[in-house]
C-alpha positions as CSV (number, residue, x, y, z in Angstrom):
1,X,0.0,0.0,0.0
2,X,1.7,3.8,-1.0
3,X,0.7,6.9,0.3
4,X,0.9,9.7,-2.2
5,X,0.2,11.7,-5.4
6,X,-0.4,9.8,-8.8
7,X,-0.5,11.0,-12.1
8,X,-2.9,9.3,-14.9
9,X,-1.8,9.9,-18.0
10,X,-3.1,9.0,-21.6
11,X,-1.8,7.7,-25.0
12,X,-2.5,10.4,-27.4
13,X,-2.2,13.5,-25.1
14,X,0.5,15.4,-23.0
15,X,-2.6,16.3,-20.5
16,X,-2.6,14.4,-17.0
17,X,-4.8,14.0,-13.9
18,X,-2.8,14.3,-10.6
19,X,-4.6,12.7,-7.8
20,X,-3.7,11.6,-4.0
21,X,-4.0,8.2,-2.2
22,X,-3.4,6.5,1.0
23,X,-3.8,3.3,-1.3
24,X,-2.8,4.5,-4.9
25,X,-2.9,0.7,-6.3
26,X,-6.2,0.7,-4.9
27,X,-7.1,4.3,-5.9
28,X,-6.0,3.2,-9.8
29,X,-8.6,0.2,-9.3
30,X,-11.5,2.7,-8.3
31,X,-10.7,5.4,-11.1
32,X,-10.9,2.3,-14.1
33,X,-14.1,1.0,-12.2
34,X,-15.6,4.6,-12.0
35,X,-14.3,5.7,-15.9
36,X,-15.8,2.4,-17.1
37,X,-19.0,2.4,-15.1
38,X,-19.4,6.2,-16.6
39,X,-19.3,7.7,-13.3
40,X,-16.0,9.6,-13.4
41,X,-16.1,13.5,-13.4
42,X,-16.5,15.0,-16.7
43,X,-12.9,16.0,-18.0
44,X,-11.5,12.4,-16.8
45,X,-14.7,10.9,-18.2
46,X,-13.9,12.6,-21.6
47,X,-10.1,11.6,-21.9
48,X,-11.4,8.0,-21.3
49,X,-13.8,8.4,-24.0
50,X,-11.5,9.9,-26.6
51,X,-7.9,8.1,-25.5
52,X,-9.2,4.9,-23.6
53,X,-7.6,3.2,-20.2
54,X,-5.4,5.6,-18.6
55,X,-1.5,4.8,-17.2
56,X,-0.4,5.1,-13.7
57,X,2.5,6.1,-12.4
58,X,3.6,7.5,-9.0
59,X,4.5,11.4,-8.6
60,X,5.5,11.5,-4.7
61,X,5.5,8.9,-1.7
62,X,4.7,10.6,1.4
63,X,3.2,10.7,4.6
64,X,-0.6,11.4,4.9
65,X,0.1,14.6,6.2
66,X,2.2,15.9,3.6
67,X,-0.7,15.0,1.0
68,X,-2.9,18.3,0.5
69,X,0.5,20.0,0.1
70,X,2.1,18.3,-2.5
71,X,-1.1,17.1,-4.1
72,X,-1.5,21.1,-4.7
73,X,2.0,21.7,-5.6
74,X,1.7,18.3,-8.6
75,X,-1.4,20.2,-10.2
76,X,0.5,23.4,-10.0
77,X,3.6,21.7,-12.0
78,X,1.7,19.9,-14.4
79,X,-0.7,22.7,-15.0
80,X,-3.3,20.2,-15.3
81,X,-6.8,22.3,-14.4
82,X,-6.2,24.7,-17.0
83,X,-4.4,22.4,-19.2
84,X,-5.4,18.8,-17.8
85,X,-8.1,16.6,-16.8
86,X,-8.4,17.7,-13.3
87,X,-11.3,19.9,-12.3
88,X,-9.9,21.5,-8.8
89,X,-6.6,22.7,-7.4
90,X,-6.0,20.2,-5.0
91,X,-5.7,19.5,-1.3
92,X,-9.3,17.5,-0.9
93,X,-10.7,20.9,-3.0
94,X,-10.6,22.9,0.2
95,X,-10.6,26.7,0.1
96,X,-7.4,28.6,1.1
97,X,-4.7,30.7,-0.2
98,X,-2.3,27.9,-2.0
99,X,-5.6,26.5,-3.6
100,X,-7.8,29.2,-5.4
101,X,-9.8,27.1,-7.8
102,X,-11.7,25.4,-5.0
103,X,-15.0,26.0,-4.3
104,X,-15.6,24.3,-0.9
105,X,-14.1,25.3,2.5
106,X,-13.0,23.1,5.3
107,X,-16.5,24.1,7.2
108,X,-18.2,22.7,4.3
109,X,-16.7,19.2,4.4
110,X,-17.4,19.3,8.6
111,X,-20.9,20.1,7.8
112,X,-20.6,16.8,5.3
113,X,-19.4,14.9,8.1
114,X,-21.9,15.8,11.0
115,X,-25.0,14.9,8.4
116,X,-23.3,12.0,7.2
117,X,-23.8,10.3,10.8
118,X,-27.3,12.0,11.3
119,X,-30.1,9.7,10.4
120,X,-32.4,9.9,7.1
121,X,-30.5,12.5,5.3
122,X,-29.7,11.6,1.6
123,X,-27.1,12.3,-0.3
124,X,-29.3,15.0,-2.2
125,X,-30.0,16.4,0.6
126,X,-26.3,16.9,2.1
127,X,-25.1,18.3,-1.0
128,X,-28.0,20.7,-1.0
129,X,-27.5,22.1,1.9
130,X,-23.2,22.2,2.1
131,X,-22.5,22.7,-1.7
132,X,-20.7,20.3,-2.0
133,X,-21.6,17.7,-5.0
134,X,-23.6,14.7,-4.6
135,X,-20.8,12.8,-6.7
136,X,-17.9,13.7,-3.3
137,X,-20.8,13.3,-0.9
138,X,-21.0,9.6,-1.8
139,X,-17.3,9.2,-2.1
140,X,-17.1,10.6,1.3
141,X,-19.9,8.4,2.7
142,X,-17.8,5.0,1.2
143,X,-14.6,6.3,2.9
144,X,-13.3,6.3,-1.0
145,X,-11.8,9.5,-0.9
146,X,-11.5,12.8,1.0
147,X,-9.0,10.8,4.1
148,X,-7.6,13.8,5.0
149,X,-11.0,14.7,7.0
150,X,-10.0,11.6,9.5
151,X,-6.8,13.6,10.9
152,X,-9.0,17.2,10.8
153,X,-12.0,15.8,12.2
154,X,-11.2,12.4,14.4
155,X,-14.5,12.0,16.5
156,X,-16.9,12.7,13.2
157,X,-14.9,10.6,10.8
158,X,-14.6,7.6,13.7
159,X,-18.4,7.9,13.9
160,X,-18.6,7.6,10.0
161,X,-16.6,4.9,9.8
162,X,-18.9,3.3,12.7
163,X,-21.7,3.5,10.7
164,X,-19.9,2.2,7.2
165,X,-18.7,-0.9,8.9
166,X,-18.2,-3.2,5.4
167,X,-21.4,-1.7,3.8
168,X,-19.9,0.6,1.2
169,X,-22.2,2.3,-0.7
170,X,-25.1,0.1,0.2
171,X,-25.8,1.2,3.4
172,X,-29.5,2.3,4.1
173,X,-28.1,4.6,6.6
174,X,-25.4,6.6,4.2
175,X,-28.5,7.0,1.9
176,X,-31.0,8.0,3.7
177,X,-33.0,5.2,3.7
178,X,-34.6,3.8,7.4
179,X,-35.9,0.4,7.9
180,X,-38.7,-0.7,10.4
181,X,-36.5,-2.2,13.5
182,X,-37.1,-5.9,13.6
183,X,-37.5,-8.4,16.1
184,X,-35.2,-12.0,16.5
185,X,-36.4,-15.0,17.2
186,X,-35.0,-14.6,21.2
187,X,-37.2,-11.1,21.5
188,X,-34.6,-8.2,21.3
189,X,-35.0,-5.7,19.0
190,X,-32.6,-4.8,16.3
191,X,-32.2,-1.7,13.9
192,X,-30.7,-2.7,10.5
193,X,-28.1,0.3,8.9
194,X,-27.2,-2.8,6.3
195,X,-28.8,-5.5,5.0
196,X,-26.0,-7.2,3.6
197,X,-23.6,-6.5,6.4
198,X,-26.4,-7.5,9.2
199,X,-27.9,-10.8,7.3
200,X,-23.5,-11.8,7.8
201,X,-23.5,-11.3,11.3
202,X,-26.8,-13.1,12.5
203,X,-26.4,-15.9,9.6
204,X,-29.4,-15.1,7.4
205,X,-30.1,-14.9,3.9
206,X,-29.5,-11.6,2.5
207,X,-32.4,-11.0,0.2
208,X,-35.3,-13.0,2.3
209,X,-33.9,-10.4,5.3
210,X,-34.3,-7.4,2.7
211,X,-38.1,-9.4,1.9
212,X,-39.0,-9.2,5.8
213,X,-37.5,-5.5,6.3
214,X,-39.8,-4.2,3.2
215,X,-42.5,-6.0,4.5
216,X,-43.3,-8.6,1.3
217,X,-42.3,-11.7,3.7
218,X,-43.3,-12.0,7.4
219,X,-40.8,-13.9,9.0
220,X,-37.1,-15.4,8.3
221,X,-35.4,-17.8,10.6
222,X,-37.4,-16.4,13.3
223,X,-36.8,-12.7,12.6
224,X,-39.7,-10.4,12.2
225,X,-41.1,-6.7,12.3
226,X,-42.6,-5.3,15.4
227,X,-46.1,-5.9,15.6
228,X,-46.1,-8.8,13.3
229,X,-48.3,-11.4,13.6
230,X,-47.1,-14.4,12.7
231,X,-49.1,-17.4,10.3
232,X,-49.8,-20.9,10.8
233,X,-49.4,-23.6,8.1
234,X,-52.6,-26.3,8.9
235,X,-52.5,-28.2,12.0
236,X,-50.9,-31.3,11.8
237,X,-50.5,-34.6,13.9
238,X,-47.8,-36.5,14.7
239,X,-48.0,-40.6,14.8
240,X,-49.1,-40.3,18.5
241,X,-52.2,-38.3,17.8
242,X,-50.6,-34.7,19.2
243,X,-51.3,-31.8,17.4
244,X,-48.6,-29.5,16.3
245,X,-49.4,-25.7,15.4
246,X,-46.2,-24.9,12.9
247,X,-45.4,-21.0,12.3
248,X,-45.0,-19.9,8.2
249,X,-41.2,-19.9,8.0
250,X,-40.6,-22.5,11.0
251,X,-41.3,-25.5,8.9
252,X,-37.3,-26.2,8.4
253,X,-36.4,-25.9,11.9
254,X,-39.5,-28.2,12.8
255,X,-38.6,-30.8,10.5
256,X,-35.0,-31.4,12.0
257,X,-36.2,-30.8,15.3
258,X,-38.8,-33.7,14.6
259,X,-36.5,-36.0,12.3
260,X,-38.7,-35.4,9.1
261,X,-37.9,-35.3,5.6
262,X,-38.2,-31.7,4.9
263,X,-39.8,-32.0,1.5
264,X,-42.4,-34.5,2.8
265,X,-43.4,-32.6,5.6
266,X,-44.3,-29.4,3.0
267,X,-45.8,-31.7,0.8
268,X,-48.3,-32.7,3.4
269,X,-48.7,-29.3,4.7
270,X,-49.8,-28.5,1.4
271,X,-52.1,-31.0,0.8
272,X,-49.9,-32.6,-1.8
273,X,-49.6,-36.0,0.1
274,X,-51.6,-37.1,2.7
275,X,-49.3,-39.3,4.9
276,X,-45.4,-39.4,5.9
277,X,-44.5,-41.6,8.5
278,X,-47.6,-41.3,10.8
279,X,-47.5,-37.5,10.2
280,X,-50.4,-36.2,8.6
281,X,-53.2,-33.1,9.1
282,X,-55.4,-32.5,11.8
283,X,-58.6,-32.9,9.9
């Protein structure tokens, strides 16, 4: 992993795009994802277009401290706003003296921070209200780029990073989107910031969790919304005459609780066989 300022540059052209990285292998990866996905900004996007995959190579190693300056000082050499494919003059695009062609200040990017971590604001809506584009909001919110806010701002960008956890871009959270809380099988109540990242810690499946959340399926593996009340399959009675009252979405952990063939026990639950093994409905 290298911290410090890369250069992409194009067969075809002279013109270059200076950039900074705490990752720049990484960083590289992200920038021929973004140009091929379309989603680059529009002087990078344009030299993809018209000269195709771009070439890296490294302008500085540094320390993470010593990036805004020398990130600033690269597009200064290489004249590469005015006569390049970058859009700002470095250093995160913060105000200040050494970095005129910026249109954000440091304020800004706090204010980006602080409603990053507050609950059901959307991108849209941060950029709205700081200036700063939807396109860095949602770089920001991914911890993609921006990292020089984690040594300015320590206690907001800890909190953000909190919230990410492995989510990426998908968190409900980071895009202003808030799920009913939902219930487990053992009572306690949970609120999901991340489907994907919360069905991998309590061992469910991803989209049947994202089914229950949006309120299309009532129950998974036990897990439900508040308030929901749960459905029965038919009665059904074992070879000693009991009667068992199964739960819609409990019939797999009844059948291996029970020793029955999972398949059979549906198919009789449906009505498509009458009898497995003594087992059959309460009628």
């Amino acid at each position: 992993m290298s911290i410090g300022i890369y250069k992409l540059s194009f067969n075809g052209t002279d013109k270059v795009y200076i950039g900074q990285s705490i990752d720049i292998d990484s960083r590289f990866k992200n920038h021929i994802y973004s140009l091929s996905t379309n989603r680059s900004p529009y002087k990078l996007q344009q030299a993809y277009v018209l000269h195709g995959k771009p070439i890296l190579s490294t302008v500085h190693i540094c320390s993470i401290s010593e990036l805004n300056f020398l990130e600033i000082k690269s597009i200064s050499e290489y004249n590469s706003v005015k006569n390049g494919f970058n859009t700002v003059y470095g250093g995160s695009s913060v105000v200040g003296k050494d970095n005129p062609g910026a249109t954000n200040t440091i304020e800004d990017y706090y204010n980006v921070l602080v409603q990053l971590g507050t609950p059901g604001i959307s991108w849209k809506q941060i950029s709205d209200s700081t200036g700063v584009s939807e396109y860095i909001v949602s770089h920001i919110s991914a911890l993609e780029s921006h990292k020089w806010m984690e040594e300015a701002f320590p206690e907001e960008y800890a909190k953000l990073r909190h919230i990410h956890g492995t989510s990426g871009r998908n968190n409900a959270f980071m895009q202003g989107i808030r799920y009913p809380k939902i219930v487990s099988p053992t009572g306690e109540l949970f609120e999901v910031l991340c489907p994907t990242h919360f069905a991998k810690e309590h061992n469910l499946l991803q989209p049947k969790l994202h089914e229950v959340l949006v309120g299309n399926r009532g129950i998974h593996k036990g897990w439900h919304l508040e308030g929901y009340i749960p459905k029965y399959y038919p009665s059904i009675k074992d070879p000693n005459g009991y009667i068992h009252y199964i739960k819609k979405g409990d019939a797999v952990s009844f059948a291996a609780n029970n020793n029955i063939n999972l398949t059979s026990l549906r198919n009789v639950l449906s009505r498509k066989q009458k009898t497995y093994n003594g087992w059959k409905l309460a009628e």
